[in-house]
C-alpha positions in Angstrom: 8.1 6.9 -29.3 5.5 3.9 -28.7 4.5 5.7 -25.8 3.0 8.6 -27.9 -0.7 6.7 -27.8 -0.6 7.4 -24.2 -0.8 11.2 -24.6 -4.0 11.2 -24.7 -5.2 9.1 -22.4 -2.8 11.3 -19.9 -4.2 14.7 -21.0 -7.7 13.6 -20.4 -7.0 12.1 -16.9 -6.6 15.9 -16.3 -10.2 16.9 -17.4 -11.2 17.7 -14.2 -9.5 20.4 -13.8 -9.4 21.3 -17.1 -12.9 22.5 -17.3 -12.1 25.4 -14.7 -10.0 26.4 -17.4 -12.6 26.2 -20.1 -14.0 29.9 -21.1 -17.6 31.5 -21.4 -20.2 30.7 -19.6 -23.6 28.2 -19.4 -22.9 24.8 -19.2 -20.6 22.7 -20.4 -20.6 20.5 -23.7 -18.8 17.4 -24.0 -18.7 15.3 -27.1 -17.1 12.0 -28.0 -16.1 10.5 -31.3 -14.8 8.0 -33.9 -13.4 10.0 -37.1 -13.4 7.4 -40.0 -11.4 8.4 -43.1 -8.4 9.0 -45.6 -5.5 10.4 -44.9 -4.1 12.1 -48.3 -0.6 13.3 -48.3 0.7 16.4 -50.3 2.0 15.8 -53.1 6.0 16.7 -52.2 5.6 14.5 -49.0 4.6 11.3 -50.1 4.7 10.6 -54.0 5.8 6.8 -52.6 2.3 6.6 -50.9 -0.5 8.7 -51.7 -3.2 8.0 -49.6 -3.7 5.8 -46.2 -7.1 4.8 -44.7 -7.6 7.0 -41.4 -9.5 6.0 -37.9 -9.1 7.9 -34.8 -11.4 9.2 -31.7 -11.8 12.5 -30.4 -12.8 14.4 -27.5 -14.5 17.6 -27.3 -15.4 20.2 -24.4 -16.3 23.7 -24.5 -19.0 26.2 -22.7 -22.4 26.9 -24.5 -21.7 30.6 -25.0 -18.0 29.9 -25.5 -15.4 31.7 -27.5 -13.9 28.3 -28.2 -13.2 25.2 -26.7 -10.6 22.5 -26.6 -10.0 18.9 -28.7 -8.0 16.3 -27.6 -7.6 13.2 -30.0 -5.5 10.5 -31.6 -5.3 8.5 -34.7 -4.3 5.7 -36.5 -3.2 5.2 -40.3 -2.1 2.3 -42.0 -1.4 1.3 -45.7 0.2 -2.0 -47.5 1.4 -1.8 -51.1 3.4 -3.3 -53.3 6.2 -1.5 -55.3 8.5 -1.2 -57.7 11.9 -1.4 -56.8 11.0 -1.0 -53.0 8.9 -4.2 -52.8 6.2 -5.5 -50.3 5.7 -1.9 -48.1 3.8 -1.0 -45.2 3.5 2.4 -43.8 1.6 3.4 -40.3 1.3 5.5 -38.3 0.0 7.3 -35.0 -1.1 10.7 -34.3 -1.8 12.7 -31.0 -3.6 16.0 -31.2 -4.8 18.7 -28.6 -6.1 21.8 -30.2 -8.6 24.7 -29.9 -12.2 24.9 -31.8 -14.5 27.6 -32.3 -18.0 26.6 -33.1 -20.5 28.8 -34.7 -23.9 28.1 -34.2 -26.4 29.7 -36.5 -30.3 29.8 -35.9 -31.9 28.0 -38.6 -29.3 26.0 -39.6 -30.2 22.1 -39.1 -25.3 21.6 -38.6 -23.2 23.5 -36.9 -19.7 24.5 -38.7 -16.6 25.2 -37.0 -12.8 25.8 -37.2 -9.7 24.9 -35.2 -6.0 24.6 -34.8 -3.4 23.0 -32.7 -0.6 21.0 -32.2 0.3 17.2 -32.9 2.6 14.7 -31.9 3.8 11.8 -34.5 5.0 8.7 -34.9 5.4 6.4 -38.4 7.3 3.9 -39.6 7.9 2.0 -43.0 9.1 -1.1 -43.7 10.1 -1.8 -47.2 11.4 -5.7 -48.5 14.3 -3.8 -50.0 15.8 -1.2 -47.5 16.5 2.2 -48.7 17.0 5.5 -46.8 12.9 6.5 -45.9 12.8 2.5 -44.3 12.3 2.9 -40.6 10.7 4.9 -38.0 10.6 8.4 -37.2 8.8 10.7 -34.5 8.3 14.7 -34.7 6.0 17.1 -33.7 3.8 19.4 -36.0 0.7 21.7 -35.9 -3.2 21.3 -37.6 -6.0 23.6 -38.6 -9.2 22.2 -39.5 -12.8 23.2 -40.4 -16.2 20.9 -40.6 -19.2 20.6 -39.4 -21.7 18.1 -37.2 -25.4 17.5 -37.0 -27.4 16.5 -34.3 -29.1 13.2 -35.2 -30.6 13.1 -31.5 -29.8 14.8 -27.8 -27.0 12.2 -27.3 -25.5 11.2 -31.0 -24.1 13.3 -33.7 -22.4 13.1 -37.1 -20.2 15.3 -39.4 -17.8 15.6 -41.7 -14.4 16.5 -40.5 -11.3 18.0 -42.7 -7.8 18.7 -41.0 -4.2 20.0 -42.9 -1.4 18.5 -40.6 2.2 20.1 -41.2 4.6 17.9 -39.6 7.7 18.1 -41.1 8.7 21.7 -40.8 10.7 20.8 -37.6 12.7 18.0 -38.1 13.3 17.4 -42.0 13.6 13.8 -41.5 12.9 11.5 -44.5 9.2 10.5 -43.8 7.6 13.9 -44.7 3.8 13.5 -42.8 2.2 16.4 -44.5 -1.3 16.0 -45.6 -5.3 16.3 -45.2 -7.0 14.1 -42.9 -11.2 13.9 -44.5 -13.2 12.1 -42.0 -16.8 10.8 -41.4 -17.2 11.6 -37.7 -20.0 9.7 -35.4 -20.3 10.7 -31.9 -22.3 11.5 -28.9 -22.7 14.0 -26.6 -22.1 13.1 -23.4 
């Protein structure tokens, strides 16, 4: 499941002709970014570690009078703790995400909010001194939503702020449950 970073990279060789496929009309808005921030798990998923710093990048495309547009992204989480009776742990993880978003741009307003949802693809693994059953990797599939908002700072740079709820569990029951909010500080431009 190493290959999973790759997803990406494969969906946006595609782009092309993906933006026949993108709806409304005007032209079209692209937007690139790097999301900094925490990954918090839920509370049933991850009571052995609660919260993982968070990076990943993003790519955006949709029509300026739009219904909604399409997200494509990936990212990274990683956390080293010690405890008790586990030991010296380590837990990362990678996440691939393609998804729709529907902006809503309101005159006066200096940020534009929006909301989304889509699918994910996961990998993690954990490695414990002391092996117990959740040691190991595991791979799965899920689905997000997600609402937040971004500012213009410029005609070619942007910033927001960035919340997504990832279920990935609910497929596979394995013993890493992934479930959790993704908060993020997003910097971009607008290409």
């Amino acid at each position: 499941m190493k290959l999973l970073p790759l997803l990406p990279v494969l969906l946006l060789a595609s782009c092309s002709t993906l933006r026949d496929y993108v709806p409304g009309g005007g032209d079209l808005r692209e937007r690139a970014a790097l999301n900094l921030g925490q990954r918090v798990f839920s509370d049933h998923s991850a009571n052995w570690l609660d919260e993982q710093p968070n990076a990943g990048i993003e790519y955006s495309l949709w029509r300026e009078d739009g219904a909604f547009g399409y997200d494509f992204g990936l990212n990274y989480h990683r956390d080293r703790i010690t405890m008790p009776v586990f030991g010296n742990t380590v837990m990362r993880g990678w996440e691939a995400t393609a998804g729709l978003r529907r902006t809503f741009e309101i005159e006066g307003l200096p940020f534009t909010p929006y909301i989304g949802a889509g699918v994910t693809g996961w990998w993690a693994d954990r490695d414990e001194e002391n092996n117990t059953a959740r040691d190991g990797e595991e791979s799965g599939a899920g689905v997000y939503e997600r609402f937040g908002a971004t500012m213009n700072l410029s005609d070619h740079a942007y910033i927001g702020l960035d919340v997504r709820y990832s279920q990935e569990d609910f497929i596979q029951g394995g013993n890493l449950n992934m479930d959790g909010d993704v908060v993020s500080l997003t910097l971009g431009v607008i290409i």
